[in-house]
C-alpha positions as CSV (number, residue, x, y, z in Angstrom):
1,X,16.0,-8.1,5.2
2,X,14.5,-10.5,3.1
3,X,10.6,-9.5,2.5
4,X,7.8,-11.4,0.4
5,X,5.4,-9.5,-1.3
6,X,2.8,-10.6,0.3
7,X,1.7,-11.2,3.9
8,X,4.1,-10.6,6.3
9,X,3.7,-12.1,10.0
10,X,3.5,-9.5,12.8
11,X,6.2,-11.2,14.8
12,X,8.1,-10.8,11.3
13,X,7.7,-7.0,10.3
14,X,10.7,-5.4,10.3
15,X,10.8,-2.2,13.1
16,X,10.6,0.8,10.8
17,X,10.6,4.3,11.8
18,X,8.0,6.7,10.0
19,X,7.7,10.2,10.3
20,X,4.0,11.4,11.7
21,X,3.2,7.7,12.5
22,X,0.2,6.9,13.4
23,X,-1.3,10.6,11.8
24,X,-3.4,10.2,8.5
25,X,-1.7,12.3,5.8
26,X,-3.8,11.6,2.7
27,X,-6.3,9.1,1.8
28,X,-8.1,8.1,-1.0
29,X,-11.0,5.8,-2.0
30,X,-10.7,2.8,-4.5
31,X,-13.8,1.6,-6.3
32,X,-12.8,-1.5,-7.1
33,X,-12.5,-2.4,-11.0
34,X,-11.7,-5.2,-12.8
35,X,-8.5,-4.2,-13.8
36,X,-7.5,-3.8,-10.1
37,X,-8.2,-7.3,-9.5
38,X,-7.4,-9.1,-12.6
39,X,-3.9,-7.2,-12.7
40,X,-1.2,-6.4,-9.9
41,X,-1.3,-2.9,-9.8
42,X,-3.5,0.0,-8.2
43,X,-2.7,3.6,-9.5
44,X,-2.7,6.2,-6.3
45,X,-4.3,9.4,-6.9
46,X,-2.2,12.2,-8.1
47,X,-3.6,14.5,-5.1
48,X,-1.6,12.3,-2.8
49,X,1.8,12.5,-4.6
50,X,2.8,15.4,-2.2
51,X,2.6,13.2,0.9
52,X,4.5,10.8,-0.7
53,X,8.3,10.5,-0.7
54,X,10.1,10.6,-4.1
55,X,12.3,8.0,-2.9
56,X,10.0,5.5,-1.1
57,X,9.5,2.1,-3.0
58,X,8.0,-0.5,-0.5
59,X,4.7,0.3,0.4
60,X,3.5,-1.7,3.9
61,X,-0.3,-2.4,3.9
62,X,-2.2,-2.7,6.9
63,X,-5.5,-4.5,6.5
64,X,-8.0,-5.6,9.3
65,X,-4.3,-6.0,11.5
66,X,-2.5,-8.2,8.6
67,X,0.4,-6.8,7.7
68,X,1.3,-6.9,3.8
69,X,4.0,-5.9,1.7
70,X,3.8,-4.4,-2.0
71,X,6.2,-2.1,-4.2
72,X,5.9,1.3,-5.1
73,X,6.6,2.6,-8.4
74,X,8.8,5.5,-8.4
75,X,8.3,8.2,-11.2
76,X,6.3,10.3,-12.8
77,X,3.0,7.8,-12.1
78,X,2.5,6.2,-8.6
79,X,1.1,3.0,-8.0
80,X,0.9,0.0,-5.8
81,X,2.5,-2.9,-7.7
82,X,4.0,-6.5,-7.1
83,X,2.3,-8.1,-4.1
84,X,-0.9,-5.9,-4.9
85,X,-2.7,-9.1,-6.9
86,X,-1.6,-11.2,-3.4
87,X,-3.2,-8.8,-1.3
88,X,-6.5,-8.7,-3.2
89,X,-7.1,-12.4,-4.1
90,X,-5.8,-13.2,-0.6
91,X,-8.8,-10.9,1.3
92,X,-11.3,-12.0,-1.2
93,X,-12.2,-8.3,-2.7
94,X,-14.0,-8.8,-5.2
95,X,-14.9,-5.8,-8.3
96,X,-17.5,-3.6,-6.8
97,X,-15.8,-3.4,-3.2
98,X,-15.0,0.0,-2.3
99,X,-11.6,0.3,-0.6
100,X,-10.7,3.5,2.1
101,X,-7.3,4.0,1.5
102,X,-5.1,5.7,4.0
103,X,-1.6,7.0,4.3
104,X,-0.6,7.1,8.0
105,X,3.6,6.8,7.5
106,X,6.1,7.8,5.6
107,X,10.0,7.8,6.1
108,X,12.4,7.8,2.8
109,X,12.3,4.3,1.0
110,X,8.8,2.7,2.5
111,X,5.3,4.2,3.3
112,X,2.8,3.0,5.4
113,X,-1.3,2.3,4.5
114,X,-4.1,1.3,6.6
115,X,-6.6,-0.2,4.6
């Protein structure tokens, strides 16, 4: 499967099962910073390391229906990496937007968030 980091089309998403799909199981708000859109990477709240699996590296991002896909670090500090920057400068947010940031599926290598 051979996935861009950046937006996907529907047709083109791959058919992944999560566990509790369609459930929220964390979320987490982003007050967009400078640094989150001059660099590609957004740090995830430690608080929502327990919903996520130690495993999972691909992180599918669901904003306003658009699918997107970015990585996920693995390790001691979380965060939303390569394809982050596309995702951002791509839907025009801009420092001072405040992002709700929602984790509603998870299976072993790929979490889903509705943004």
């Amino acid at each position: 499967m051979d996935i861009s980091y950046s937006s996907i089309d529907s047709e083109d998403m791959p058919d992944i099962d999560f566990e509790n799909e369609g459930q929220i199981l964390a979320s987490f708000e982003v007050f967009m910073a400078d640094s989150y859109i001059k660099h590609d990477d957004l740090y995830i709240p430690k608080k929502n390391y327990e919903h996520l699996p130690p495993n999972a590296h691909t992180a599918l991002l669901d904003f306003r229906g658009e699918p997107w896909v970015a990585t996920l670090t693995v390790g001691a500090r979380r965060q939303l990496r390569e394809g982050w920057s596309s995702f951002v400068q791509s839907n025009n947010i801009r420092a001072g937007c405040i992002l709700k940031i929602s984790l509603v599926g998870t299976n072993v290598t790929v979490v889903a968030f509705e943004i």
